[in-house]
N, C-alpha and C positions, 0 to 999 in steps of 0.2 A: 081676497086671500086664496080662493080658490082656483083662481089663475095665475098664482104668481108660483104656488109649490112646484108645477112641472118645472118651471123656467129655472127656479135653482137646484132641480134635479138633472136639470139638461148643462146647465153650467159645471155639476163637479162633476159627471158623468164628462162632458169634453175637460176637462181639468185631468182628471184620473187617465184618459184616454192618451193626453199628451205626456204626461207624466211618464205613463210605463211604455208611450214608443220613443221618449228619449231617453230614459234607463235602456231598454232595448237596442239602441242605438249605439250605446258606448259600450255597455257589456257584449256586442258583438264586433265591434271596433275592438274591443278591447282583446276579445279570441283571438283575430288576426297578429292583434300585438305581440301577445305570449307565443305564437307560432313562430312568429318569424325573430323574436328572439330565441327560442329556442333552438334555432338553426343556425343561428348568429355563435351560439355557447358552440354549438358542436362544428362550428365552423362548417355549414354548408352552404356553402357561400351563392354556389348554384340554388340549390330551392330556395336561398333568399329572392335573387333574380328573378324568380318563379310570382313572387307580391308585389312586384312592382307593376304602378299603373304601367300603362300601353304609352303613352306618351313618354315616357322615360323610356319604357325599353326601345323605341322607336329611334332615342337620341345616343342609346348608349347601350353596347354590342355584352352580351352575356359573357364572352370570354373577355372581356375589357372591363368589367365590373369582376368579376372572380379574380381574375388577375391581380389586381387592385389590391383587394380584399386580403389576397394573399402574401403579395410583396409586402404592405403596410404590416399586417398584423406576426407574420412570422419575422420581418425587420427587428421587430420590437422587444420578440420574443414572448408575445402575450399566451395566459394562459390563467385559467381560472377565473372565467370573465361570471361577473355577476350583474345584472340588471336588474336595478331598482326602482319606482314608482319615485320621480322627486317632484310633487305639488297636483292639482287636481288635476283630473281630465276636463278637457272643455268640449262642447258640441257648441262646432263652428259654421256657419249657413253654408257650405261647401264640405264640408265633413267633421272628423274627430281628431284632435289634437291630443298627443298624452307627452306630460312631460317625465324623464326618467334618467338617469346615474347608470353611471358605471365603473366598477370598480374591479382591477384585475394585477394579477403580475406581472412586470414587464421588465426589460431591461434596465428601468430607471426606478425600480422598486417596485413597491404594492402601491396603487395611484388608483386614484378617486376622480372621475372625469363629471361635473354637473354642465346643467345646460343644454343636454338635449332635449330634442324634439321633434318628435313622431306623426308624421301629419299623414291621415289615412282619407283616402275617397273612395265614396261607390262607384263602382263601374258592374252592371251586369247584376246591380245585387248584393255583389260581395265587395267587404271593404280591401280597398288595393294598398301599396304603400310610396305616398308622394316622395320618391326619395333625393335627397340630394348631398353634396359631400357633407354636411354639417353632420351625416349620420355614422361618418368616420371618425371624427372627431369635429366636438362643437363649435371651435375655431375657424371651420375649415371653409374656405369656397371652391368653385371650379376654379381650377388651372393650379391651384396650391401646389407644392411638392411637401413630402415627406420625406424626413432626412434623419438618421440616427448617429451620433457621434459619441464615439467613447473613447477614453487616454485610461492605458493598465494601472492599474495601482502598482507602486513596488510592492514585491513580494519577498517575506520575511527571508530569513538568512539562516540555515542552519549550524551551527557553533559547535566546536569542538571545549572541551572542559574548559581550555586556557580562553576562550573566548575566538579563535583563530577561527575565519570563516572556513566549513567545509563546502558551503554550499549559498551564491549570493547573486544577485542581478548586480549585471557587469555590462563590460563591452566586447561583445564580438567585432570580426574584422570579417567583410563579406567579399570577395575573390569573385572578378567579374571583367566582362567585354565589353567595351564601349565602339561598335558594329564600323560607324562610320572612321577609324581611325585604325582599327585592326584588320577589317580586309584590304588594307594595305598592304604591300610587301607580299614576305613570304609567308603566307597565313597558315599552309600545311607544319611547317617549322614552329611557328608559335604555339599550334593546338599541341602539338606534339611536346613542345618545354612545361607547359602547363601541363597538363597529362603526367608527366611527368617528374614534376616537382612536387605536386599534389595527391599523385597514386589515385588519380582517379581515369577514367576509359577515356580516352579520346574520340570514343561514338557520344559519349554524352555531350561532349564539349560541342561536335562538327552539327548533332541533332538540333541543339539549343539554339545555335547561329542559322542552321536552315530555318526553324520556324520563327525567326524573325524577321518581321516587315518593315519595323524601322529601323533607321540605320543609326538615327540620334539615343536609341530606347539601352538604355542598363541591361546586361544580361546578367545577371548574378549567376555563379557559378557551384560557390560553397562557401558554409560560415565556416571564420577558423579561430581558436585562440590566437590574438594579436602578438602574443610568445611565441608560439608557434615557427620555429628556424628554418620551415618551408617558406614562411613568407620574405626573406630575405633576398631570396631570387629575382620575386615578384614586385618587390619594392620601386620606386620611378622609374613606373615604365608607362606615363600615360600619353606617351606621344605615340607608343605601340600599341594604344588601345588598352591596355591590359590597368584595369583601375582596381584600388583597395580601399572599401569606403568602413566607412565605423555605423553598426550598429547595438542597439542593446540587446540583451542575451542572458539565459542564467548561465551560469559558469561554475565548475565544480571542482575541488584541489583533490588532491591526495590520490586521483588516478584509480588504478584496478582494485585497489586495497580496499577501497569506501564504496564501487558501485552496487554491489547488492544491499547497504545498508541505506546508503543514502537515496537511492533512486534516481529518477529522472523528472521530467517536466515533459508535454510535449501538447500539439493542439487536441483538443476537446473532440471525441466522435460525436456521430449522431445521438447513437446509444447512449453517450454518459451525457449529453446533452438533454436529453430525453430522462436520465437515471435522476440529475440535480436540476429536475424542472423548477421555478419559483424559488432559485438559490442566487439568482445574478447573473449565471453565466451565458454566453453567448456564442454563436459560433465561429466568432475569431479566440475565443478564451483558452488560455494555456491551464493543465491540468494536471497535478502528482499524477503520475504511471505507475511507481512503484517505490518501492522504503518508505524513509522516512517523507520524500514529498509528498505521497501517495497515504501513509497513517496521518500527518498533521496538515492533511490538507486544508482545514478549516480556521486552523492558526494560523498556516502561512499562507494563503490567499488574501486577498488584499479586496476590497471593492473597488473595481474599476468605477470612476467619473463615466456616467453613461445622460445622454440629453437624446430627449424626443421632443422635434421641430419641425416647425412647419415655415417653408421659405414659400413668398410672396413677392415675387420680384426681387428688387432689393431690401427687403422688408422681412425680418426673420421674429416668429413668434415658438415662443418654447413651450409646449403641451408637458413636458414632466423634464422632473431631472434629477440627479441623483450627486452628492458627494461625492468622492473618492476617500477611501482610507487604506492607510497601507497595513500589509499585514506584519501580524508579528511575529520577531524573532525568536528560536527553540534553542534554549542552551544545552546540549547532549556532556553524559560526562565521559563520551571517547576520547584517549589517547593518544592523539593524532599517530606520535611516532611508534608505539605500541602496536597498533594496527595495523602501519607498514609491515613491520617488523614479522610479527609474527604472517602477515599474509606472502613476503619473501620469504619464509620459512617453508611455506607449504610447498611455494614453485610449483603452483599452477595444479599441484596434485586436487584429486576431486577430495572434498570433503570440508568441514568447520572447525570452526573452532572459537571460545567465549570462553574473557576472562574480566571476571570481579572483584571487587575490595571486598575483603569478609567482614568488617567492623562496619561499611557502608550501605552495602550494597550495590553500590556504584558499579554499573558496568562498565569497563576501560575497552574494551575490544570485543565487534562481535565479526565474525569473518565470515563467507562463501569462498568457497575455492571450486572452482574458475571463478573469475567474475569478470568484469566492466569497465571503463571507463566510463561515466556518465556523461561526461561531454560529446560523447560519439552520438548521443541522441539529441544534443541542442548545436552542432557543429553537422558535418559528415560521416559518412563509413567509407575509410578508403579500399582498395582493392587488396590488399593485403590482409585488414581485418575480416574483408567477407570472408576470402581463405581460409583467416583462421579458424573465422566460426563454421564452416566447412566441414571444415576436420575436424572438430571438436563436436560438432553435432550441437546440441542442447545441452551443452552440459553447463554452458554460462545463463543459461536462461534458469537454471534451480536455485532458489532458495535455501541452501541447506543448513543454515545456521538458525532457522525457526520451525525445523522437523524433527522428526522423534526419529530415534532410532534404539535399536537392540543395544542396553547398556555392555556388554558383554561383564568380565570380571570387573568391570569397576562398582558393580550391584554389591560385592562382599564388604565395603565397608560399610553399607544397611543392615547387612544379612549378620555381619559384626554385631552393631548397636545393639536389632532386635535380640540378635542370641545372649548377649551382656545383660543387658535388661529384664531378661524373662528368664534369667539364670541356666537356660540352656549350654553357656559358654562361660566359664569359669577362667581369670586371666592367668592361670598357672594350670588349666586341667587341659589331659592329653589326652588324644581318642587312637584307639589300635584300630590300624587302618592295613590291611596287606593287597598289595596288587596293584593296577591300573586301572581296575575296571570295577564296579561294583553295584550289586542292584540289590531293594530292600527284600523280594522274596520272587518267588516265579510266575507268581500275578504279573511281573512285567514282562514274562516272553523275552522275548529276545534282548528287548530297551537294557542297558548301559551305563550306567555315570562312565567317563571315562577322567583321567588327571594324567598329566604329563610326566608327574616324577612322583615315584616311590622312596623317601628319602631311607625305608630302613628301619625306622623307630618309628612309637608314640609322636600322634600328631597335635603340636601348642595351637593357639591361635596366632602365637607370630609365626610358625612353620607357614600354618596353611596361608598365612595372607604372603609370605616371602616364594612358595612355589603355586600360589596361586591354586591351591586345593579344591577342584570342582566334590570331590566327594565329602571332606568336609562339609564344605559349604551344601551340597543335597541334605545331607545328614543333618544339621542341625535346623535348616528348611522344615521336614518333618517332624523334627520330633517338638518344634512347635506348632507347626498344625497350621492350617491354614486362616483361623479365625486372627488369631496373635501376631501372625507373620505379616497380615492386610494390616492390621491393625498398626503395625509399626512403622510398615512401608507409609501408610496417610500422612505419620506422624513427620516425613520430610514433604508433603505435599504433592505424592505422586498420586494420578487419578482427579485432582482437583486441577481449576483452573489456574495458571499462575497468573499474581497480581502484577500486570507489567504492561506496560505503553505500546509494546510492538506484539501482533498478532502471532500467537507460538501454538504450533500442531500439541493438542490435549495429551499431555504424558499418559498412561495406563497403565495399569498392573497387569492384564490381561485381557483377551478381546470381548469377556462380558465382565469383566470385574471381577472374579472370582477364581479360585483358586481349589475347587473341588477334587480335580486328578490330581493324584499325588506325585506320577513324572511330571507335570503340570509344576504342581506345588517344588520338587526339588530344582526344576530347572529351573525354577525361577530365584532359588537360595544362589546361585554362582552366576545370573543375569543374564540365562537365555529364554527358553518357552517364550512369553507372549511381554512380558515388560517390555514397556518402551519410555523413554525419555531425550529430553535434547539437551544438544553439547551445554546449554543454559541450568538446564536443572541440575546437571551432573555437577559443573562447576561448582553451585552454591553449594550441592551436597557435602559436597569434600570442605565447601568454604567451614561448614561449621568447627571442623579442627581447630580452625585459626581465629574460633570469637567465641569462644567457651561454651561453644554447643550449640549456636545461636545461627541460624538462616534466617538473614536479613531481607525486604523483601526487595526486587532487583529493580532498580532506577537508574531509567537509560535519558530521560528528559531531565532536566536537573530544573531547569526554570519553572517545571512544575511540579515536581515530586522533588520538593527542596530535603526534605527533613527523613534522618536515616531511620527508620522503621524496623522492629525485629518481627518477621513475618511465622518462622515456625520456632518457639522457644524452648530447649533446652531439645531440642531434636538426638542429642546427644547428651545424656545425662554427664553434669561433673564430674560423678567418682568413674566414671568409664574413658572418661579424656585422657588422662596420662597414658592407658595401656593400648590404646588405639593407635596416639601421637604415636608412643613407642612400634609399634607393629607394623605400622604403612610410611616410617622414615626407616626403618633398620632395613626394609627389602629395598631399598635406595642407597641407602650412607654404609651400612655396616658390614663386617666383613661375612663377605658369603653372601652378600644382596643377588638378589636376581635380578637388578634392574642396578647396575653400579653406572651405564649410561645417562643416568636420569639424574645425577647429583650434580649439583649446583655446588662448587668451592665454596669457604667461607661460609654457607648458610645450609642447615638440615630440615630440605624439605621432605615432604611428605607427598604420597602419592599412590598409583596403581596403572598398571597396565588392563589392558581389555579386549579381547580379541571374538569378536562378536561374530557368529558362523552363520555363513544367512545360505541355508538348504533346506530343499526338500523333506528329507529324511535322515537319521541317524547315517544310513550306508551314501548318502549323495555324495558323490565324490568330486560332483562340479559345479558345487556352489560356489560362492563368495564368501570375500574374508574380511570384515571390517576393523581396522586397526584402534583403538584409545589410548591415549596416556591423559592422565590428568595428574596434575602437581598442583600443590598450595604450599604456602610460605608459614610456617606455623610459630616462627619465630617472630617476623617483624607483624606481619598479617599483612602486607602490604598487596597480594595478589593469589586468586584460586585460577586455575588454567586448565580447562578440559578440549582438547582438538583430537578430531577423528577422522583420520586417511580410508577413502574407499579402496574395495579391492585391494589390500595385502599380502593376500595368500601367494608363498613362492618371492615374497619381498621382506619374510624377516617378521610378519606378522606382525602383531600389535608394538613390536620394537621396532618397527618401520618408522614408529611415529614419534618415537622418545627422543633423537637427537632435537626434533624442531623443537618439542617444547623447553628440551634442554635449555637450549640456545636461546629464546626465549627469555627464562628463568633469571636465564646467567646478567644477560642485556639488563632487564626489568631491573630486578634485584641489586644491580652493581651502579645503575647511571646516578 
């Protein structure tokens, strides 16, 4: 007995001994593991190269291994790579085996790769890593290729109310040189007809043809709409080289009228590549730029069919793969020819204009002026356009049918409401008013109210809304104060965010919200100082004339904002609607209007003018002059219409702008 205790103290003693140098063995194998996947996640693909045995590196060159590394996994568009432990580790009489998963995003989705395995040897000590392509993917041996192939999904279609595409995947026609059959003849003559029929340079056309080496090779030129009456010229002419082949294309109707609303399409940057990592896209993927493709980007994109493969000879094996779905279509409730309409109105003048159903909310037209053709960006720019936009500078590059601007006098039918409501403004009481000019005491210095016309008498509230009374309107600004006055202003939704599908610059009462100075406070009673709102909010403002007081809230997607909503209710009290109605149609329709320009035969609209001074100072003499007219239909209810012309000043000012919407009115109201 006394000799046998050591013996099995010597046995679990070497037991224990072996136990914790093959624990030892894996959890230091296992270091190296976590390391060199961790350089795998941050993709450094170098310091991986850096764990490989010596016989590996000996067969296969660091820059030929990153290489690799790199083409593969940005192909793929991988990202958000996770490494998982899948089954034991093993200690193998040659080293440590770990088997482990991989899970990431890629061009063919979120994909779950099992099967690999990790096989590490000591060299020197430290565990190295035996690598081979299985560690690219588990399929994989030497000589494989990696292949990525994707077909787009259609891409939904954007819809005018009636259903009429505004915007849809079609067919373009691509305008091209076919080298061996065109430098035939007289090739200076033919660059020169093309060039010419197309308005595009003739250096672009003679550059394209030098830098090419084959003479069997396609030179495409430019896409065009297959409508397009320039192509007529170019039709069978392919015995002179000159070919017209059919490709797919998004395509857009309705011309300069719809391109700030609608937007464009166009290929994907780095950046937004980068912006919508682990969304699908790729870097052949078409992308909204701006409007509407650009807000419903994510309705109307489509999943492209994307597969990740591995070719093997003639032998193709598929590592991931993805569906295709198309996307879907956006029913808008624009007035296709309403939109025309009123955007020929403007002729090109800078500025907007937005017009709504009042009982809907349905937006029928929202406009930029200048604007677009959209197709100029899934097509050409020809030499004329650049011109245009030349000369015109930036000015079709603004959005200005979702910016705020200085309401000017169109703020008095608020400044109305609140004064009705909080009994400040009595619909029979008159204020003695003498002069052009007037200020509440000599705490203002030098400051002003000024008004255009002194009519002589006691001033109603239909005077002041018919000569457009800035002192009026000061005057009853303070004498409710500024608590009342905010207070009323909320009650149309100025200062809040409007509930609406297309991104719109935040209306404000003023630049901190408050209304504490009292010129502050007056100029904001006749809609200058710091209020700002867009041709959108103004619109519905007026709409509530025409739906018993009610601003509905504005829906511009129909397919998804089906159901008509009152968004600020009775924004205009009942017993105040008749004398309102009466007040802002009689400086229109009745005799002695100030605005007799703005009547629509047949029908007694309602309305105001607005001439918004954007200066420096009271004495600036070289500011700018921003024109308004807004009309609604208070009869049928069928249409509210606010459009605003930049720079008026020396053009007739805010009446600059009354025949467009006139005309407008007349169209709408009578088709």
């Amino acid at each position: 007995m006394k000799n046998k205790k050591p013996i099995i103290v010597s046995v679990l003693l070497l037991s224990f001994i072996l136990l914790t140098s093959g624990c030892s063995s894996l959890d230091k194998a296992q270091k190296t593991f976590d390391v060199y996947v961790e350089k795998w996640v941050q993709a450094d693909y170098s310091g991986m190269y850096e764990m490989l045995t010596e016989d590996i590196k000996e067969s296969l060159s660091e820059k030929d291994f990153v290489t690799r590394y790199n083409n593969i996994f940005s192909a793929i568009n991988a990202n958000d790579l996770i490494v998982e432990p899948d089954g034991d580790r093993a200690k193998e009489k040659d080293g440590v085996n770990i088997p482990f998963k991989v899970t990431m995003n890629s061009i063919a989705g979120n994909i779950t790769l099992t099967g690999y395995k990790l096989s590490l040897i000591k060299e020197n000590k430290e565990y190295k890593i035996k690598w081979d392509e299985g560690l690219i993917f588990p399929q994989m041996i030497k000589d494989d290729k990696v292949w990525v192939n994707t077909v787009p999904a259609k891409r939904g279609s954007i819809l005018d109310k009636d259903g009429n595409p505004l915007a849809q995947d079609g067919i373009l026609n691509t305008v091209g040189i076919y080298p061996a059959k065109f430098n035939k003849g007289d090739i200076d003559a033919k660059i020169t007809e093309i060039a010419s029929t197309l308005d595009i340079s003739e250096d672009n056309i003679k550059t394209k043809l030098n830098e090419n080496t084959n003479p069997e090779h396609f030179i495409p030129l430019v896409d065009i709409l297959p409508e397009d009456t320039r192509l007529s010229n170019l039709k069978n002419r392919e015995e002179e080289g000159i070919l017209i082949r059919e490709k797919e294309g998004r395509v857009y109707k309705g011309g300069e009228a719809f391109g700030r609303l609608i937007g464009y399409i166009g290929n994907i940057t780095a950046e937004e590549l980068e912006a919508n990592k682990g969304k699908g896209y790729h870097d052949t993927s078409l992308i909204g730029k701006a409007g509407l493709e650009q807000v419903f980007e994510e309705t109307l994109r489509g999943q492209d069919f994307a597969e990740i493969y591995i070719e093997r000879a003639t032998e193709k094996i598929t590592i991931a793969s993805i569906e295709s779905k198309d996307g879907k279509d956006i029913k808008t409730s624009i007035d296709t020819e309403l939109q025309k309409k009123i955007y020929s109105e403007m002729n090109g003048e800078k500025g907007a204009a937005t017009a709504v159903n009042p009982k809907t909310g349905e937006v029928l037209a929202m406009i930029s002026s200048p604007s677009f053709d959209s197709n100029v960006f899934t097509t050409y720019v020809t030499k004329t356009q650049k011109a245009k936009w030349e000369e015109i500078g930036d000015a079709d590059e603004i959005n200005r049918f979702n910016k705020i601007y200085s309401p000017g006098s169109t703020m008095k039918l608020l400044t109305s409401v609140i004064g009705l409501e909080n009994t400040i403004i009595a619909p029979n009481s008159t204020r003695d008013i003498e002069g052009l000019t007037w200020q509440k005491d000599n705490s203002w210095g030098d400051y002003k109210i000024t008004r255009v016309t002194d009519p002589g008498k006691a001033v109603s509230l239909k005077d002041a809304v018919n000569h457009s009374d800035n002192i009026y309107y000061g005057q009853v600004a303070l004498e409710l104060g500024s608590e009342k006055f905010i207070n009323g202003i909320k009650k149309f939704g100025i200062g809040e965010e409007l509930p609406f599908e297309y991104p719109m610059e935040l209306s404000q009462i003023s630049n901190d919200g408050n209304l504490d100075n009292e010129i502050l406070l007056a100029d904001t009673g006749y809609g200058q100082g710091e209020i700002m709102m867009t041709p959108l909010h103004v619109a519905l403002s007026y709409s509530a004339l025409a739906n018993e007081g009610n601003i509905m809230k504005p829906r511009l997607v129909i397919s998804e904002n089906s159901e008509a909503v009152v968004w600020k209710e009775q924004a205009i009290l009942n017993d105040n609607l008749p004398v309102l109605i009466d007040a802002f149609t009689a400086l229109i329709n009745d005799p002695g209007a100030t605005i007799p320009d703005g009547a629509v035969p047949g029908f007694r609209v309602a309305g105001k003018t607005g001439t918004a001074e954007i200066k420096q100072s009271q004495d600036d003499t070289s500011g700018t002059e921003n024109g308004w007219f807004v009309s609604v239909d208070t009869d049928t209810s069928k249409i509210s219409l606010a459009m605003i012309i930049e720079d008026v000043k020396d053009r007739g000012h805010s009446h600059f702008t009354v025949p467009k919407v006139r005309n407008v009115m007349e169209y709408y109201l009578n088709r």
